[in-house]
N, C-alpha and C positions, 0 to 999 in steps of 0.2 A: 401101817401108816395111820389107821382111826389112831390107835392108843398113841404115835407120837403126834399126830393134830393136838388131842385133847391135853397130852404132857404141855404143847408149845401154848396155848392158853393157860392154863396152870404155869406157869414159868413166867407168864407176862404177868399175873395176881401177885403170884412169890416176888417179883420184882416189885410191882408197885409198894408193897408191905416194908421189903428192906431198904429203900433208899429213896428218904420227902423228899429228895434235889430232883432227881432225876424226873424226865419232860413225859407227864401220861396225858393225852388224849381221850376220851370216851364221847366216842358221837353215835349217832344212829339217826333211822327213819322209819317210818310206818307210811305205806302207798295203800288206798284202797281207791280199786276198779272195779265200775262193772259196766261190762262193754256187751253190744248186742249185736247180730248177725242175721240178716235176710238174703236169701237167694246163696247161698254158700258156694263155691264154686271148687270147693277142695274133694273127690269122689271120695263116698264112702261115709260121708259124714250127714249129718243133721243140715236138713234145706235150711230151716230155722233156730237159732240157738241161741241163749244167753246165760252171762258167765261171771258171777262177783268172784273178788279174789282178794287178798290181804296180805301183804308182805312186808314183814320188820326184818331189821338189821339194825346189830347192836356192834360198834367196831371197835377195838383198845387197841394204841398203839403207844408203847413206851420206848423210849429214848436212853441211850446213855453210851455217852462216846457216839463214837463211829458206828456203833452195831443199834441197829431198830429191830423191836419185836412186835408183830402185829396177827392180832386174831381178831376174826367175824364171822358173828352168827348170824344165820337168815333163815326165816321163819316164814315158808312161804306156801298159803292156802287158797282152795277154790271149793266154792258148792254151786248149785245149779246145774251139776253132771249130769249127764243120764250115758249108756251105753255109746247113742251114737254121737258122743261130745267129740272132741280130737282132740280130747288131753290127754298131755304128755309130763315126763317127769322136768319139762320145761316151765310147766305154770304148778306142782307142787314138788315142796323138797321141805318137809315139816324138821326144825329146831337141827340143822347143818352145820357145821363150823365148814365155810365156803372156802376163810382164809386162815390159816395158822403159818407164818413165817415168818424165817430173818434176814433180815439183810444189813451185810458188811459192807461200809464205804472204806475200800482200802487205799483210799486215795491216790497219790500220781505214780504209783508203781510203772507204768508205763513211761516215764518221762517227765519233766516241767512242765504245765500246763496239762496233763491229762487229769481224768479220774474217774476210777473203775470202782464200779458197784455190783456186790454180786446177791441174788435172793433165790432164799431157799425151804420148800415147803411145798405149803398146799395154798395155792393161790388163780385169783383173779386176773387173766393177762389181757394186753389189748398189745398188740404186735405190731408194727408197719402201719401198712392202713388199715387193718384189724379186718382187711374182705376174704382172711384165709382162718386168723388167731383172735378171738375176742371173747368177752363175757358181757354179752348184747345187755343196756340195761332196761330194753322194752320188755321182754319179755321176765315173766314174774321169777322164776330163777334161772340165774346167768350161770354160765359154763364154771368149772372151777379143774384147776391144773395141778398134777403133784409135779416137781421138779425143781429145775431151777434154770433162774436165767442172769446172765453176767452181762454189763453194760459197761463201754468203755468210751469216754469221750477225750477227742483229742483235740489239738491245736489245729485251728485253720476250719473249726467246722465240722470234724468227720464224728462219727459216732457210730460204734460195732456191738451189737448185739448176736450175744449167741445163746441158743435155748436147745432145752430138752426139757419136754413136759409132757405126761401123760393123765390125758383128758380122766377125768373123777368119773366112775360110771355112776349116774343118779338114781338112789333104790329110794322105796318101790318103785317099780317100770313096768306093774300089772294096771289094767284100766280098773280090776276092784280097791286094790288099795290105793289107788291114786283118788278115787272117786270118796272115800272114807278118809283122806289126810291122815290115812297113815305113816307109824313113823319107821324109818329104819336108815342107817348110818351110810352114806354115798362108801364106795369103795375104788381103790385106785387101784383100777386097771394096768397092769404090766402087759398085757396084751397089745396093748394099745400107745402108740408114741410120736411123738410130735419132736423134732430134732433141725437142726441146721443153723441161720443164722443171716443178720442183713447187715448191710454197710452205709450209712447215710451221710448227708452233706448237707449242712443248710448253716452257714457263717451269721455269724452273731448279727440281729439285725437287719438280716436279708429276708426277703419275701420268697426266695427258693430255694426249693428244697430237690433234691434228687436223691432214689434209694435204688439198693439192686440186692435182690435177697433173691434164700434158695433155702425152701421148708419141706421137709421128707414126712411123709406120715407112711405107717406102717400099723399093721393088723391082723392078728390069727384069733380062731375060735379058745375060746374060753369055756370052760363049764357052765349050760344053762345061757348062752349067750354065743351061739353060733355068728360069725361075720364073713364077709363077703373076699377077707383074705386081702383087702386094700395093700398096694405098694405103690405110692404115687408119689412121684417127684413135681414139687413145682419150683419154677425159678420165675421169678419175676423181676421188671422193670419200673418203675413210678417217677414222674418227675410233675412238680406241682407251684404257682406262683400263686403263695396267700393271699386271700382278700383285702382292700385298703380303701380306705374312702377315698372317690374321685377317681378309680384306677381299674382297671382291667384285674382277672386272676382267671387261671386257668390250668390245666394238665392232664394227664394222661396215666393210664396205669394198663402194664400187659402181664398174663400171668399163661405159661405155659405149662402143660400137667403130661407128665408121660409113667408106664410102668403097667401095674397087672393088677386085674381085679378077676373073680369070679363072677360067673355067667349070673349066681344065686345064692343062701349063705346055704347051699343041700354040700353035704360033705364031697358028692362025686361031683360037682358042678363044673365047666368049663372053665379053664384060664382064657381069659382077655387082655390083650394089649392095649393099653392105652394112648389115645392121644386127642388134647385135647386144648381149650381154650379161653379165655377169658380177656376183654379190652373194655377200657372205660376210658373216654375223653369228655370233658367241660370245657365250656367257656362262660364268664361269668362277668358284670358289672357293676360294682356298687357306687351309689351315691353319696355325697355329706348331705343329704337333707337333715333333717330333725327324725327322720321314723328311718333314717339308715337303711332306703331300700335297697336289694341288692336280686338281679334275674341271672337265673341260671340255666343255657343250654347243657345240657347232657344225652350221650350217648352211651347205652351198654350193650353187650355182647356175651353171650358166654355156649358154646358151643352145647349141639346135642347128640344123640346117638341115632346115628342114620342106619340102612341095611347092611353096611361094609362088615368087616369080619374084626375091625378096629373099635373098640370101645372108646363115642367120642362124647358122651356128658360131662361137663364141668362139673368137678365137685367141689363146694365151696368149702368143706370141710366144718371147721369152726364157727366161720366168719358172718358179721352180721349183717342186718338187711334194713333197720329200719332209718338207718341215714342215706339211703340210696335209693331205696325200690320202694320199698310200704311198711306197713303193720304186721308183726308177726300172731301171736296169741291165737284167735277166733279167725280173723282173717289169713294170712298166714301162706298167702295165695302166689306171690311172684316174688319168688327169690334169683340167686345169681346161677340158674341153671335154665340151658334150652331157651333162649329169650335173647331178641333184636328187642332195642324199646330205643327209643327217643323219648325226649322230656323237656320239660321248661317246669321253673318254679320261680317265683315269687314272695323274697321274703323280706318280713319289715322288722323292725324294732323301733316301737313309738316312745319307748321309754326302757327305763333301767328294771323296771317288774314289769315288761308285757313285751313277749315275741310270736311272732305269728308267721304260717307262709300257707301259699296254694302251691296245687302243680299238676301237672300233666304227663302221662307216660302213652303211649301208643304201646301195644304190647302183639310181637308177633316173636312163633316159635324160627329158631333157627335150623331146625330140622322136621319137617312133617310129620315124618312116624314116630319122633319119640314124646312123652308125656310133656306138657305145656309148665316149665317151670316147676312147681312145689304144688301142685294143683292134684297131680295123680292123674289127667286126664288128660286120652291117649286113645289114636289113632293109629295102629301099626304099619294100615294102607296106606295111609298119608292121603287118604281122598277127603279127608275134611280142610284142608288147608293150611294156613299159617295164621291165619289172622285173628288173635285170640280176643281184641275187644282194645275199649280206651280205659284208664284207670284218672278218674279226678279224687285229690286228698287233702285233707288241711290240717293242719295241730295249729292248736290257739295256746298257749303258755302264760300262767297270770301269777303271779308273788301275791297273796292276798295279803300276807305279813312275809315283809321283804326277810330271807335266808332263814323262815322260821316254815313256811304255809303255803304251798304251791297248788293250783287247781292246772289238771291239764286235760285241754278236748282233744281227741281225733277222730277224723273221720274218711272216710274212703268209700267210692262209689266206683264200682267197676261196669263199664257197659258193653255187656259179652259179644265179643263177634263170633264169626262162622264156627269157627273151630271149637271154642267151648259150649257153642248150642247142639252140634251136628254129630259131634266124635260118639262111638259108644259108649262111654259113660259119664257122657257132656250133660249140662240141663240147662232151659230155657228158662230168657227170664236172667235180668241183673241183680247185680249183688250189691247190698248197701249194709256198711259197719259203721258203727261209732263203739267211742270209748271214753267215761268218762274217767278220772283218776286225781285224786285228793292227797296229796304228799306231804305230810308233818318232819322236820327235822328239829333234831339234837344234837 
């Protein structure tokens, strides 16, 4: 699969070269961040940390007919390491080809009025609502998929996707060469797979939308890359009414997980049944004002693993975090696992280059004894409680040169309750992140 990535780039050159009609693209961007961390709340890591990073993306995509060829490279670094950093091959993946693929519009094969597109390679996906399948773009390298996936839209609104893709394993995945930006070529996991497919509705000009999908992921050990044997079925519900000026918007999304995992990734380790959980519901209001505000209640949910003999952690597999819960990178702290939260946010748009919002989460575990979210901190007695803390956060969003120069702030304050003071390998004392990050595009 590397040598045909690297052929399907070579093939997108060789096209440019033979035919001036035909429609090339060449865009990219350069992000530099460097975001800092006090009070950490993730076990195991640096109380204190801070972390520059730099990541280019160079992306061609040529046209001709019905068929698109698209390849991109990302270039993705960090210094300011040290042992007890928490990087991962999530913030480096040095000179990647993330996307090499094609995709055929074969038009209404289904019918008058349909049309089905199919894409096929190594690529970028963002799924449903991408809280299961996504290539997060906070974080400095996003997920990257071999396979392929076929889109069909039809008459009256509907639109059927079906996929099989297997997640790219990101090398290096040592803390030394991660920590030196070393280089070495991602590999696509056959071990590993991602399969099914969703149904959606949302009629031309309607503000609703409804979906009902059903994604399998699967996984055995590999060489040098032992796993936990995952076989997890998830089916999910989502139905959602877009935001509008003057108007109400709101919905819901349920996602239910069942199958087998091992107890550990140790070769003799127990099989686990699983079952398990995931719900999100909003309610939301925006304004016409002139700054387009808009407040949003939310609620999330996603199950944990209590004493029973049933393996009950949500895994959110792919899917991303930082349009729902928080910051990933340094923070990295309350993802879509073991977590009741409530929230409100606050968001403006004063103008066409500047958006901004606050918010609020209340953060308590949905099961006592198992680890608090994405934190690693855990109480197996459950005598430390539920009540893991408040979390207040803002991103400020500014065009400095409108679609040319973006500066963006975030920042997150978490103020720890019982449970991440008390647990055994809890620490006192709240957490304060920011980030800043400077975006050039081409």
């Amino acid at each position: 699969m590397k040598r045909g990535c690297l052929a399907a780039l070579g093939l997108i050159c060789w096209g440019v070269d033979a035919r001036a009609d035909d429609d090339l693209h060449i865009s990219g961007s350069m992000r530099a961040r460097f975001e800092a961390i006090e009070g950490q709340a993730r076990a195991g890591a640096n109380a204190s940390d801070q972390l520059a990073s730099l990541r280019t993306a160079v992306k061609v995509q040529w046209n001709h007919g019905p068929i698109e060829l698209v390849g991109e490279i990302y270039d993705a670094r960090a210094w300011n390491a040290n042992p007890g950093t928490p990087l991962s091959a999530n913030d480096v993946n040095v000179l990647e080809p993330l996307q090499a693929y094609v995709r055929a519009d074969l038009g209404s094969v289904f019918g008058k009025g349909s049309k089905t597109t199919i894409q096929a390679g190594r690529m970028m996906a963002m799924i449903g609502s991408r809280r299961l399948i996504s290539s997060d773009d906070y974080g400095n390298s996003p997920n990257s998929f071999s396979g392929a996936i076929a889109t069909t839209k039809l008459k009256g609104g509907f639109t059927s996707t079906l996929l099989y893709l297997m997640p790219n394993l990101r090398l290096p995945d040592d803390g030394v060469s991660l920590r030196d930006n070393r280089f070495a070529l991602d590999r696509q996991n056959v071990n590993v797979a991602l399969s099914g497919g969703l149904l959606a509705h949302q009629r031309k000009g309607s503000p609703v939308l409804s979906e009902i999908s059903f994604i399998h992921f699967g996984e055995r050990d590999a060489p040098g890359h032992p796993t936990k044997d995952r076989s997890l079925n998830n089916v999910g519900l989502r139905a959602g009414y877009d935001p509008r000026p003057a108007h109400w918007d709101g919905g819901f999304e349920a996602i239910y997980q069942w199958g087998t995992t091992s107890a550990s990734t140790a070769p003799n380790a127990a099989t686990l049944s699983v079952s398990a959980t995931f719900a999100r519901a909003y309610l939301g209001y925006s304004w016409a004002g002139k700054w387009k505000p808009h407040v949003l209640a939310e609620f999330d949910r996603a199950s944990g693993d209590g004493p029973s003999a049933t393996y009950g952690h949500f895994d959110t597999l792919f899917g991303f975090r930082r349009g729902d819960l928080a910051a990933s990178s340094l923070y990295n702290a309350v993802g879509r696992a073991n977590i009741v939260s409530p929230g409100l946010r606050v968001e403006v748009t004063p103008s066409a280059r500047l958006d901004a919002f606050v918010g609020w989460r209340g953060l308590w575990l949905a099961d006592s004894h198992d680890s608090f979210s994405t934190t690693g901190v855990r109480d197996a007695t459950g005598r430390s409680g539920t009540f893991a803390g408040h979390q207040f956060e803002t991103r400020m969003r500014w065009w400095v040169k409108p679609k040319r120069l973006r500066f963006e702030f975030d920042g997150t304050y978490l103020a720890r309750g019982r449970f991440l003071e008390t647990a055994p390998n809890g620490r006192r004392g709240d957490t304060r992140y920011v980030s800043f990050n400077l975006t050039g595009f081409f």
